[in-house]
PADODREN-516190 format. One line per field, with one value per atom (N, C-alpha, C, CB): atom name; x, y, z; residue in one letter. Coordinates in nm, 2 decimals. Glycine has a CB too. Example, Ala and Ser with C-alpha at 12.3 -4.5 7.8 and 13.67 -1.06 7.14 Angstrom:
<atoms>
atom	N|CA|C|CB|N|CA|C|CB
c1	1.32|1.23|1.32|1.13|1.28|1.37|1.29|1.41
c2	-0.57|-0.45|-0.33|-0.45|-0.22|-0.11|0.00|-0.06
c3	0.78|0.78|0.78|0.90|0.71|0.71|0.79|0.57
res	a|a|a|a|s|s|s|s
</atoms>
This chain:
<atoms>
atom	N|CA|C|CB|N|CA|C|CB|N|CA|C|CB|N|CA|C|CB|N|CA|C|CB|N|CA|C|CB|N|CA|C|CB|N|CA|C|CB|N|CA|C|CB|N|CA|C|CB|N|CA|C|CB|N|CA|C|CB|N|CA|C|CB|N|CA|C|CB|N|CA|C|CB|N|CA|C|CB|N|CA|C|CB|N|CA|C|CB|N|CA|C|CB|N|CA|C|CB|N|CA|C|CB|N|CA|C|CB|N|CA|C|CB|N|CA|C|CB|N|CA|C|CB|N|CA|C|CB|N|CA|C|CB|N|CA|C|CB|N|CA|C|CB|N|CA|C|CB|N|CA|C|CB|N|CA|C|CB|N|CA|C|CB|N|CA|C|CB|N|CA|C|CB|N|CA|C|CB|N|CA|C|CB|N|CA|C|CB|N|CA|C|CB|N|CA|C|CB|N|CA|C|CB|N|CA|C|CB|N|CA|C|CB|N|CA|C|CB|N|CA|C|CB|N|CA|C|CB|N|CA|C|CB|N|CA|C|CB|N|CA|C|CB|N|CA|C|CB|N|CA|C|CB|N|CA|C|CB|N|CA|C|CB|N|CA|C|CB|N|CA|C|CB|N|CA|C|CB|N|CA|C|CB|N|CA|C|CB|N|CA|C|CB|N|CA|C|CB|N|CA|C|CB|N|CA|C|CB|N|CA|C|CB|N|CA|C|CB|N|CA|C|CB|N|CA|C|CB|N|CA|C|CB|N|CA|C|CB|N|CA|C|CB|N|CA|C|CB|N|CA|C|CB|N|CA|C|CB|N|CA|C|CB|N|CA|C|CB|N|CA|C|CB|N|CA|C|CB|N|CA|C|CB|N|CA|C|CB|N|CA|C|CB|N|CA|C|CB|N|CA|C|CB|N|CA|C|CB|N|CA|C|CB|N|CA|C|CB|N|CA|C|CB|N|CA|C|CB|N|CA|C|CB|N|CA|C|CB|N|CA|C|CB|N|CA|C|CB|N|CA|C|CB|N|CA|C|CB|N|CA|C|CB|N|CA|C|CB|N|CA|C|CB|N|CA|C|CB|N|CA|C|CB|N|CA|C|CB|N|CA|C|CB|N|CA|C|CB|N|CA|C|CB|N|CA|C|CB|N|CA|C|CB|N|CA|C|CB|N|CA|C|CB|N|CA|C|CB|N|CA|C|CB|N|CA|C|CB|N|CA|C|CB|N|CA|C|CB|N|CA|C|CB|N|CA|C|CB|N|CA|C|CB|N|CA|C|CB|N|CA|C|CB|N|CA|C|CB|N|CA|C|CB|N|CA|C|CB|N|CA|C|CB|N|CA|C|CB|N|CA|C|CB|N|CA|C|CB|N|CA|C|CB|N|CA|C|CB|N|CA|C|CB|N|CA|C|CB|N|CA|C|CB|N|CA|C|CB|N|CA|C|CB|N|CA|C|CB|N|CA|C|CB|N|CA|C|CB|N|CA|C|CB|N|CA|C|CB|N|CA|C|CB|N|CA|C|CB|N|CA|C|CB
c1	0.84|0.94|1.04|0.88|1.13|1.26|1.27|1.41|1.42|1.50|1.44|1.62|1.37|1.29|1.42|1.14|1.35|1.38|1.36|1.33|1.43|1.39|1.44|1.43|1.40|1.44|1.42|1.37|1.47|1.46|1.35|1.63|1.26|1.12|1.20|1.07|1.31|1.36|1.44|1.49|1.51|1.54|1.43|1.57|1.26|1.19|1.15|1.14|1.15|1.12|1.23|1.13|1.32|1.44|1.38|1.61|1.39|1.38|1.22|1.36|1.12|1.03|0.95|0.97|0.86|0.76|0.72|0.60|0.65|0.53|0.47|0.45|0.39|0.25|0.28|0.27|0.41|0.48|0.46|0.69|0.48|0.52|0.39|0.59|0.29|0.16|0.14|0.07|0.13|0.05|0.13|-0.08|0.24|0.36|0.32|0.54|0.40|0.45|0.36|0.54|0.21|0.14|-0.01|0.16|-0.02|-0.16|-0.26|-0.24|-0.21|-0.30|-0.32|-0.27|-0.44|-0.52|-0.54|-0.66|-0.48|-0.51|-0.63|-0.42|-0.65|-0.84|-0.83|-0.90|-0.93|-1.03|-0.98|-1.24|-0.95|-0.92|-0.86|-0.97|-0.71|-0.59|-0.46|-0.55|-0.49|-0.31|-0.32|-0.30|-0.17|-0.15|-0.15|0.00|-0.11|-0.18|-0.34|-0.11|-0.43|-0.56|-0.63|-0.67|-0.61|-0.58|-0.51|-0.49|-0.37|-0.28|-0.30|-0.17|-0.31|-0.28|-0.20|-0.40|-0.05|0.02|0.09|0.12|0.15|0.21|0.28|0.32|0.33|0.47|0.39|0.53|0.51|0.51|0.47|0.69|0.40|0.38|0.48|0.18|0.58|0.63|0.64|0.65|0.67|0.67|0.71|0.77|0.66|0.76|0.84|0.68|0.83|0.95|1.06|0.94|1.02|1.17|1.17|1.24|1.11|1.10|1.08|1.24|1.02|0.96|0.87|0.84|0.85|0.73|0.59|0.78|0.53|0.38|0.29|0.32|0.23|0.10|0.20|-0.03|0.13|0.14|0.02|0.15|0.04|-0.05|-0.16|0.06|-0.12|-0.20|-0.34|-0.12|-0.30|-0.42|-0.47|-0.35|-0.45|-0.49|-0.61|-0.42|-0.71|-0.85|-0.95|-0.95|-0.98|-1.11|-1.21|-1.22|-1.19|-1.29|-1.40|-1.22|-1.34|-1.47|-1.44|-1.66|-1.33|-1.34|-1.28|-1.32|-1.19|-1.06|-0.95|-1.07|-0.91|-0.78|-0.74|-0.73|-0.59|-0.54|-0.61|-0.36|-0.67|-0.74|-0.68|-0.93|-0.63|-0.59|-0.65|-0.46|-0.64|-0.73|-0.63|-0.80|-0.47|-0.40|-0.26|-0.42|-0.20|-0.02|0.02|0.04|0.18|0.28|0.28|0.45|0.30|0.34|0.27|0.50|0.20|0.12|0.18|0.08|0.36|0.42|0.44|0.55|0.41|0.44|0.39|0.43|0.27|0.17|0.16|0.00|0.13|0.07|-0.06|0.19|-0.16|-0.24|-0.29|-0.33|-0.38|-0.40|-0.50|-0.33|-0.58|-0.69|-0.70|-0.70|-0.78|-0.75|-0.89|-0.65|-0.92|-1.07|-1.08|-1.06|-1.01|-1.01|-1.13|-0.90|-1.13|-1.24|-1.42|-1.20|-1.39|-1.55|-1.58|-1.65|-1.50|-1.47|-1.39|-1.44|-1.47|-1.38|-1.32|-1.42|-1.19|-1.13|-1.00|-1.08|-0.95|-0.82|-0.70|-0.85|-0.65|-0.55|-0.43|-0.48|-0.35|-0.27|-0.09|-0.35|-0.05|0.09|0.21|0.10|0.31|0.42|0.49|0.52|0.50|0.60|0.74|0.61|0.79|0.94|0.98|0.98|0.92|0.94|0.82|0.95|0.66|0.57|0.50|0.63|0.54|0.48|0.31|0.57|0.19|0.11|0.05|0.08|-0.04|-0.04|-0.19|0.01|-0.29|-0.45|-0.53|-0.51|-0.62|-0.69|-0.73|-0.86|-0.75|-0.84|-0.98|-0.79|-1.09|-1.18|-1.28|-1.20|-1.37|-1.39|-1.48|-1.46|-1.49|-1.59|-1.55|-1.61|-1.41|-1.34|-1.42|-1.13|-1.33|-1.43|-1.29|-1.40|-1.32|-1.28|-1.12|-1.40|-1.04|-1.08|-1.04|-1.00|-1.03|-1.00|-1.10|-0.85|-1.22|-1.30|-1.28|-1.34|-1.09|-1.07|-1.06|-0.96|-1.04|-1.02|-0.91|-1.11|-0.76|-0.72|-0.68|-0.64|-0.78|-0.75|-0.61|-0.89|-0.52|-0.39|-0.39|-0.27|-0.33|-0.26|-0.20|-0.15|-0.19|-0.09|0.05|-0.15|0.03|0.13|0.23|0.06|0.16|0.24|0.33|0.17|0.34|0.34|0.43|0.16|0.55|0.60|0.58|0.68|0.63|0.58|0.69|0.49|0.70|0.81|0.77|0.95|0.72|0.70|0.77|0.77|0.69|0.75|0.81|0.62|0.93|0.99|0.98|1.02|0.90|0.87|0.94|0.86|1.07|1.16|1.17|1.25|1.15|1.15|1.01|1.21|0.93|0.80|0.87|0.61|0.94|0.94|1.01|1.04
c2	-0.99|-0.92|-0.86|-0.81|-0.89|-0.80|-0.71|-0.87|-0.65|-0.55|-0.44|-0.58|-0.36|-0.23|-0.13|-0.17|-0.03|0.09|0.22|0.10|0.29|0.39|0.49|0.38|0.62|0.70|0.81|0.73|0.93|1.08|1.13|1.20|1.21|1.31|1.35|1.51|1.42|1.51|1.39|1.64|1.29|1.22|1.20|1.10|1.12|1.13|1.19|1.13|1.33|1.44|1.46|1.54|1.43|1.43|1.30|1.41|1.24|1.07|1.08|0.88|1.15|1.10|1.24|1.00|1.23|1.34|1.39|1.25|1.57|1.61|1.51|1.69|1.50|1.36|1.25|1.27|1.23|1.07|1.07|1.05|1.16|1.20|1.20|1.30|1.28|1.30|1.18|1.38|1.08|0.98|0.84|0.95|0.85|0.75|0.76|0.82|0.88|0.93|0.99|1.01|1.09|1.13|1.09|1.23|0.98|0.89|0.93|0.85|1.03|1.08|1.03|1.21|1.04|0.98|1.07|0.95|1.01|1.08|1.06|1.03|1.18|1.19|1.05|1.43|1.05|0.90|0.94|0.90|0.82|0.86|0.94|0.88|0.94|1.03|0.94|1.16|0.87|0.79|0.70|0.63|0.73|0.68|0.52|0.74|0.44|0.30|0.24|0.20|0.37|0.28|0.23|0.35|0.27|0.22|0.10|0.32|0.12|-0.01|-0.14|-0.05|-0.19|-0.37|-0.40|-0.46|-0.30|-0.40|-0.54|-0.32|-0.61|-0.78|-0.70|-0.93|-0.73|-0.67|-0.66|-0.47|-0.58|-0.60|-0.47|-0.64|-0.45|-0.29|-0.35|-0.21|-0.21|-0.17|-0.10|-0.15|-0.06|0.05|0.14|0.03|0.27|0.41|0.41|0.58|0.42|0.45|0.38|0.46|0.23|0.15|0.02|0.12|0.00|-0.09|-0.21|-0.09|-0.21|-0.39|-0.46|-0.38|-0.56|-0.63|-0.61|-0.85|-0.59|-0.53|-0.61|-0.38|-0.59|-0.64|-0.70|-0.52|-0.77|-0.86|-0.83|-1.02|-0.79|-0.74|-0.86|-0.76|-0.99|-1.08|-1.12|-1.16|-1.00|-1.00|-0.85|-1.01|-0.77|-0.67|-0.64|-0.64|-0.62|-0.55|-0.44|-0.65|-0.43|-0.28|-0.27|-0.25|-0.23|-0.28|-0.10|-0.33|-0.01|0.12|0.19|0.05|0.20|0.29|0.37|0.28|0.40|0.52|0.48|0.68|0.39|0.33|0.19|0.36|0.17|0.07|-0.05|0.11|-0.17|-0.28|-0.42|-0.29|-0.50|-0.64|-0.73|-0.66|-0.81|-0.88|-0.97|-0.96|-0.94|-0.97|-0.93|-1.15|-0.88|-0.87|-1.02|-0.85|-0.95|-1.08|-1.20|-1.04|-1.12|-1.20|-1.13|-1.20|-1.32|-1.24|-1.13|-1.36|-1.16|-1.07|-0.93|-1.13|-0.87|-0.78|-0.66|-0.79|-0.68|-0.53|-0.59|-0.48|-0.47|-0.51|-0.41|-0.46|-0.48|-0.38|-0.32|-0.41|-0.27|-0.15|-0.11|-0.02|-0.09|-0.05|0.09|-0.09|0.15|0.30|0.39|0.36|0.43|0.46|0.70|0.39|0.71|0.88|0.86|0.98|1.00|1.04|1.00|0.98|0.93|0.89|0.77|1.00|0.69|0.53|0.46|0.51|0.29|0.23|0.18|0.13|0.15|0.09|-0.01|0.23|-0.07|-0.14|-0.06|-0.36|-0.04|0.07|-0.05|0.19|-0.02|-0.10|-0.02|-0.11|-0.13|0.01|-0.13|0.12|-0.06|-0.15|-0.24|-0.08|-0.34|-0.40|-0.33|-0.55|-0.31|-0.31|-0.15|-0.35|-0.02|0.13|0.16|0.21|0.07|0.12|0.25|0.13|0.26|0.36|0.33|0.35|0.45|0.42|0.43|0.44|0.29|0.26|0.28|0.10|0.27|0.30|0.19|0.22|0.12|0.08|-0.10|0.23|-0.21|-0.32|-0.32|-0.43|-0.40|-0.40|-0.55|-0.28|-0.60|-0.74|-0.73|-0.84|-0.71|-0.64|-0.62|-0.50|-0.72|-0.75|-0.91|-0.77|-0.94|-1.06|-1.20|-1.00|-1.30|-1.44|-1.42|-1.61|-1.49|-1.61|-1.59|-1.76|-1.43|-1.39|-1.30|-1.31|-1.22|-1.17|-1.01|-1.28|-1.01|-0.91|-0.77|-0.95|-0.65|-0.52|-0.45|-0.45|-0.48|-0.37|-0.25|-0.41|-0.15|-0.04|0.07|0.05|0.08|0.17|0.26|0.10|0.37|0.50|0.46|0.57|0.54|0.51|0.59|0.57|0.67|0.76|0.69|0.92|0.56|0.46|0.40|0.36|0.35|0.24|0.33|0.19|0.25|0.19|0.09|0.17|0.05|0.01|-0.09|0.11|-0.20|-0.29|-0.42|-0.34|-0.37|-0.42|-0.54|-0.33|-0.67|-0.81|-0.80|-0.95|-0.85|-0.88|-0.93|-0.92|-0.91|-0.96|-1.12|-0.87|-1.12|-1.18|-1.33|-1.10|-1.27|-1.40|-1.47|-1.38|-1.43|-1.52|-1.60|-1.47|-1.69|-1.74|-1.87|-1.64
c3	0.92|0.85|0.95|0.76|0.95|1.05|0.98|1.08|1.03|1.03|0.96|0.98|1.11|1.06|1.05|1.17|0.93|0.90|0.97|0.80|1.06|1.16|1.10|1.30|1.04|0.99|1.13|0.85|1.09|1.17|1.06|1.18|1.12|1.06|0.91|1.20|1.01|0.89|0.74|0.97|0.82|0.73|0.61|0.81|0.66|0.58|0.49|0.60|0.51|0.49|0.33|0.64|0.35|0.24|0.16|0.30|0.22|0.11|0.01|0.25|0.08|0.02|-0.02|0.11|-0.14|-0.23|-0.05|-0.38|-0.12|-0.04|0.01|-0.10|-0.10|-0.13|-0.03|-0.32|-0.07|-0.02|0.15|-0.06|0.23|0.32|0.40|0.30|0.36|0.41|0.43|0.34|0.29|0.36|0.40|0.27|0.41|0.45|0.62|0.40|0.63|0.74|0.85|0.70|0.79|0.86|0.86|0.85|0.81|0.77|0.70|0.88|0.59|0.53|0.37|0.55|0.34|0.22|0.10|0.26|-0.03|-0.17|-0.22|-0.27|-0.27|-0.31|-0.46|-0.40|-0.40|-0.48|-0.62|-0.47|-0.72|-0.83|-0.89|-0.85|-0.79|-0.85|-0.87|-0.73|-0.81|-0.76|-0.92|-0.54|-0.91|-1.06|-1.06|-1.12|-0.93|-0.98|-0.96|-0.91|-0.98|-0.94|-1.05|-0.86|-1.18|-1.35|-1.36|-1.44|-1.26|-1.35|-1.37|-1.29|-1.47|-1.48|-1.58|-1.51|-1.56|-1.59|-1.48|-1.64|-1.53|-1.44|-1.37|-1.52|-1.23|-1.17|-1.00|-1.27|-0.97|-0.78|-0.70|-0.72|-0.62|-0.57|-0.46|-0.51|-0.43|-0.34|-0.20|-0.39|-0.11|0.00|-0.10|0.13|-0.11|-0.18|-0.07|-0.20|0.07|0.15|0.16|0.25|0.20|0.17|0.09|0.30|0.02|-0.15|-0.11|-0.26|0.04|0.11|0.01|0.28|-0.08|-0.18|-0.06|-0.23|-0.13|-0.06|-0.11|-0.10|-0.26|-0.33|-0.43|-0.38|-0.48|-0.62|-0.70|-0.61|-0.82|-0.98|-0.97|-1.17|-0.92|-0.90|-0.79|-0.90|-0.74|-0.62|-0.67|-0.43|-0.72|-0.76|-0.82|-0.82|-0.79|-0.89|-0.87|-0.92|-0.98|-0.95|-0.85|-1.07|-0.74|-0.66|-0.68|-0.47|-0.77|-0.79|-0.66|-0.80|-0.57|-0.49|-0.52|-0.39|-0.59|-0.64|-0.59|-0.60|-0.50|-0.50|-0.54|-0.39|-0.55|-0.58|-0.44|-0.60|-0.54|-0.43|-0.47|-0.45|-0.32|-0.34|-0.25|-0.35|-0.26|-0.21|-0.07|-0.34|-0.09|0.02|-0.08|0.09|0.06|0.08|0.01|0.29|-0.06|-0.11|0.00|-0.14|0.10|0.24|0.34|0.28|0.43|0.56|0.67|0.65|0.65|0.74|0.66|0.79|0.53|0.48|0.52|0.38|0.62|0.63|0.78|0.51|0.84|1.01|1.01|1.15|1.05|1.10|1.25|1.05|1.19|1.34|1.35|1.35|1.43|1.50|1.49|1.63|1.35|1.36|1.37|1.22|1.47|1.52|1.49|1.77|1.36|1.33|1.28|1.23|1.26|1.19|1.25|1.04|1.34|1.37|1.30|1.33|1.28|1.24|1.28|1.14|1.28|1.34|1.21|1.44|1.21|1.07|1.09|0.97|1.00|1.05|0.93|1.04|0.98|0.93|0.85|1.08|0.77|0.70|0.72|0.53|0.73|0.76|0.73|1.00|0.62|0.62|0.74|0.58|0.74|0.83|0.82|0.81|0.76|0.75|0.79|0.57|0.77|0.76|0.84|0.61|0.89|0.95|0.90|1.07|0.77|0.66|0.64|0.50|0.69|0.66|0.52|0.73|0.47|0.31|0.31|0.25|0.36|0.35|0.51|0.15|0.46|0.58|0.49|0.63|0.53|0.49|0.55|0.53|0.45|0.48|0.43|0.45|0.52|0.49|0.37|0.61|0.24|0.17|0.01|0.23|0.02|-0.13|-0.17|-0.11|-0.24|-0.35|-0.27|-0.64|-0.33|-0.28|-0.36|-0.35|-0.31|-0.18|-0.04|-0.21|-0.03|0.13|0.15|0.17|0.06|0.10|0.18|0.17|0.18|0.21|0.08|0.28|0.09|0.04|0.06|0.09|0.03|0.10|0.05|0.16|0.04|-0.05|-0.02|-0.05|-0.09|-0.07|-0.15|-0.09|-0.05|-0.14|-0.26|-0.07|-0.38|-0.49|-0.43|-0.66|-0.33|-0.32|-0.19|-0.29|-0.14|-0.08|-0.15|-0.03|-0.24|-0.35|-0.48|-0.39|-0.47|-0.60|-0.68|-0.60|-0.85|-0.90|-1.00|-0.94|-0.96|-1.07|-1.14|-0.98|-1.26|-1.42|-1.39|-1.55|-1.40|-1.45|-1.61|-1.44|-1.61|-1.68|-1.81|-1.63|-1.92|-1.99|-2.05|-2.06|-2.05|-2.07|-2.00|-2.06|-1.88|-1.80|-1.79|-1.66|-1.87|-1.83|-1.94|-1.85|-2.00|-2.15|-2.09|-2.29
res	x|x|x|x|x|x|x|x|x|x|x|x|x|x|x|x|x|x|x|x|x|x|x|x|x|x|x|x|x|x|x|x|x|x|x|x|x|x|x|x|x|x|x|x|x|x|x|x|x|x|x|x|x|x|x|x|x|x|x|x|x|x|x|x|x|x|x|x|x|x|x|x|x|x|x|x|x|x|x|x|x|x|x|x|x|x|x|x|x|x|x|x|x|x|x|x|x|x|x|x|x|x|x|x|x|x|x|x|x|x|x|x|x|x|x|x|x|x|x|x|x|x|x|x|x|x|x|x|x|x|x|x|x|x|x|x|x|x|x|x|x|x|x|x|x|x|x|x|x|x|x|x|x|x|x|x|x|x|x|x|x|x|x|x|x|x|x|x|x|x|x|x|x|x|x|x|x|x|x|x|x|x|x|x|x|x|x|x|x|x|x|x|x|x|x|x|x|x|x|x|x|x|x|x|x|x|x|x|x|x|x|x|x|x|x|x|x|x|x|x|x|x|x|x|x|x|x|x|x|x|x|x|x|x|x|x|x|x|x|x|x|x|x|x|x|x|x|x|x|x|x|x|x|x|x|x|x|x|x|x|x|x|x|x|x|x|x|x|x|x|x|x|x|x|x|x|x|x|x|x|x|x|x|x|x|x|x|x|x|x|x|x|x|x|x|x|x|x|x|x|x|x|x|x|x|x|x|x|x|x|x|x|x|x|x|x|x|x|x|x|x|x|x|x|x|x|x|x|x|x|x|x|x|x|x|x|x|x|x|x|x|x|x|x|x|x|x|x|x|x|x|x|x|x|x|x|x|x|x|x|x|x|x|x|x|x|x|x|x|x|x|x|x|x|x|x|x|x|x|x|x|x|x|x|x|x|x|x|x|x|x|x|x|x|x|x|x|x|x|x|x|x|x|x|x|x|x|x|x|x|x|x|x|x|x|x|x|x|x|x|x|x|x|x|x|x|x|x|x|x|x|x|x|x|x|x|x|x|x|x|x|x|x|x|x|x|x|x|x|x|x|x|x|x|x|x|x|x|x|x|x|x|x|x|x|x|x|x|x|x|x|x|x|x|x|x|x|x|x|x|x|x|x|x|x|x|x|x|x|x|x|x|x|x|x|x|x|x|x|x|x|x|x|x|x|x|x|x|x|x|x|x|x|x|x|x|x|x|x|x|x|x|x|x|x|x|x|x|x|x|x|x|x|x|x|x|x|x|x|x|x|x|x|x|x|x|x|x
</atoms>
């Protein structure tokens, strides 16, 4: 994915929620079972909340019982970069937009086929755009 998005702190700080910010901008995590897409299945596209890069597809999307939104891979292999994120007294692989470098949650090898991957995300990462009813026809 090219042409990254470099904001100023404070820029952020305007563009995006409290919520948004903490865990965009300062790698922080919404308690289990709050974020308003870990329910969703409606059809449609998760987003960056910071700068509206396609992220997940509804089609990789399912309940994996942790409290957040779980897919099983990004729209596109270049849509997320990961990272080696060793807080808290864990090793983990951290998940973070390509496009704004906004951090979205962590992946983990421990989802279902056909990548076997997990990648559990903030809802407070993530926007949310409803397929079309119209155009499935």
């Amino acid at each position: 994915m090219t042409d990254k998005i470099e904001l100023t702190e404070s820029e952020w700080r305007e563009k995006l929620t409290p919520e948004q910010y903490a865990v965009l901008r300062q790698a922080g995590t919404e308690r289990a079972f709050t974020g308003k897409y870990d329910k969703n299945k409606q059809a449609g596209l998760y987003t960056c909340a910071g700068c509206g890069a396609p992220l997940f597809s509804s089609d990789t999307k399912y309940n994996s019982g942790s409290g957040w939104p779980s897919y099983t891979a990004p729209v596109e292999g270049d849509a997320v970069d990961e990272h080696r994120d060793t807080a808290h007294g864990m090793v983990r692989t951290e998940v973070r937009c390509a496009k704004c470098e906004g951090h979205l949650g962590h992946v983990f090898p421990d989802g279902p086929g056909p990548t076997g991957l997990r990648y559990c995300i903030n809802s407070a990462a993530l926007d949310f755009e409803p397929k079309d009813d119209a155009s499935q026809s």
